[in-house]
C-alpha positions as CSV (number, residue, x, y, z in Angstrom):
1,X,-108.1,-82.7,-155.1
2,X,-107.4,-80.7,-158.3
3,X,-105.5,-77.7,-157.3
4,X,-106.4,-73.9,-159.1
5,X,-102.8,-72.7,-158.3
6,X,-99.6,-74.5,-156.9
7,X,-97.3,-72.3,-155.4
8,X,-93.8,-73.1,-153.8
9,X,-93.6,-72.8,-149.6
10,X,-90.6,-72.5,-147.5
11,X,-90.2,-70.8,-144.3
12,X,-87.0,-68.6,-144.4
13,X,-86.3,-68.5,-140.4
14,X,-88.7,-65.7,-140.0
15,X,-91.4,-66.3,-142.0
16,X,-93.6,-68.9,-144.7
17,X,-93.0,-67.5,-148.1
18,X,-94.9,-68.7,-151.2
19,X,-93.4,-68.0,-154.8
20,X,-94.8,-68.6,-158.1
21,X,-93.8,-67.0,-161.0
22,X,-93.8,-63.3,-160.3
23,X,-95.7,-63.5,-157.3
24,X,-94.5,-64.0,-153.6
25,X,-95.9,-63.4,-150.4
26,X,-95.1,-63.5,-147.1
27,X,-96.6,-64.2,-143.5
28,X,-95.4,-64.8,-139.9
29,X,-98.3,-67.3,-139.5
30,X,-100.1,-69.9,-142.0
31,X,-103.4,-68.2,-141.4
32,X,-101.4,-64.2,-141.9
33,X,-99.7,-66.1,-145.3
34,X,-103.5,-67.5,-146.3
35,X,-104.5,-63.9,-145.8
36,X,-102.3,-62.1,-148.1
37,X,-102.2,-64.3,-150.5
38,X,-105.6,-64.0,-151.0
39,X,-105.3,-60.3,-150.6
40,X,-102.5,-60.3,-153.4
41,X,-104.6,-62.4,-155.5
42,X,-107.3,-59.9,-155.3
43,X,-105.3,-57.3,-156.5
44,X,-103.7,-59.2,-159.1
45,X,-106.9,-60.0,-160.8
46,X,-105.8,-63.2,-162.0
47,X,-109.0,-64.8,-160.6
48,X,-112.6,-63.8,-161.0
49,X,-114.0,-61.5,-157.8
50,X,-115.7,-63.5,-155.1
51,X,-114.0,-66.9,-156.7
52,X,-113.0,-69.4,-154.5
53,X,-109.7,-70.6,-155.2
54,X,-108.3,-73.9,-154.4
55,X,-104.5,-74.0,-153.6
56,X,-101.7,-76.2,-153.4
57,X,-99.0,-75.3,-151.5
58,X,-95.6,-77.6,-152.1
59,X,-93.1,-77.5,-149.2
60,X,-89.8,-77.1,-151.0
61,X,-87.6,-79.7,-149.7
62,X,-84.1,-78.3,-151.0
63,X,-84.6,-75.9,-148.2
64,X,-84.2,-79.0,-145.9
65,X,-81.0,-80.2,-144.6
66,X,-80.0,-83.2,-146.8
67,X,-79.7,-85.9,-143.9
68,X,-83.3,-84.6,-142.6
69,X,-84.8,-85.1,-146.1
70,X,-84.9,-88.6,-145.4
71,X,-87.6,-88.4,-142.6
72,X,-89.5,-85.7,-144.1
73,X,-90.8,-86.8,-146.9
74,X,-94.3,-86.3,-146.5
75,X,-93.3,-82.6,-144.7
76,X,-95.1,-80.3,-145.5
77,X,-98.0,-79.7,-148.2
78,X,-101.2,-78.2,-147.6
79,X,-104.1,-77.2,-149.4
80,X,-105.8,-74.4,-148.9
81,X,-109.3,-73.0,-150.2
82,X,-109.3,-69.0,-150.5
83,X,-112.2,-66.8,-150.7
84,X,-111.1,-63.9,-152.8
């Protein structure tokens, strides 16, 4: 699946937080981090109104413990399709 955006995830404790470039965004839930981002998006302009947007969201595995990283390789990437 080709991707529109990839953005960097982690999840600081508290929350999933994406980053790319200039841009992050936060949320308690998947679905409240979906939300903004598309809301942020919007704002930003960087896509055209009503677009859907496909993206790619790469779990950042230095966040990880090292001795964990082992099991979780596959842990945790998700693609999401936004309606802006």
């Amino acid at each position: 699946m080709k991707a529109d955006l990839e953005v960097k995830l982690i999840h600081d404790g508290r929350h999933w937080v994406i980053c790319y470039q200039t841009l992050q965004v936060r949320g308690r839930t998947l679905p409240e981090l979906d939300q903004n981002l598309a809301e942020c998006l919007r704002e930003r302009g960087d896509f055209p109104a009503a677009s859907q947007v496909t993206v790619f969201m790469g779990f950042d595995f230095e966040t990880l413990p090292t001795w964990l990283r082992q099991y979780a390789y596959h842990y945790f990437n998700r693609y999401v399709l936004l309606r802006l």
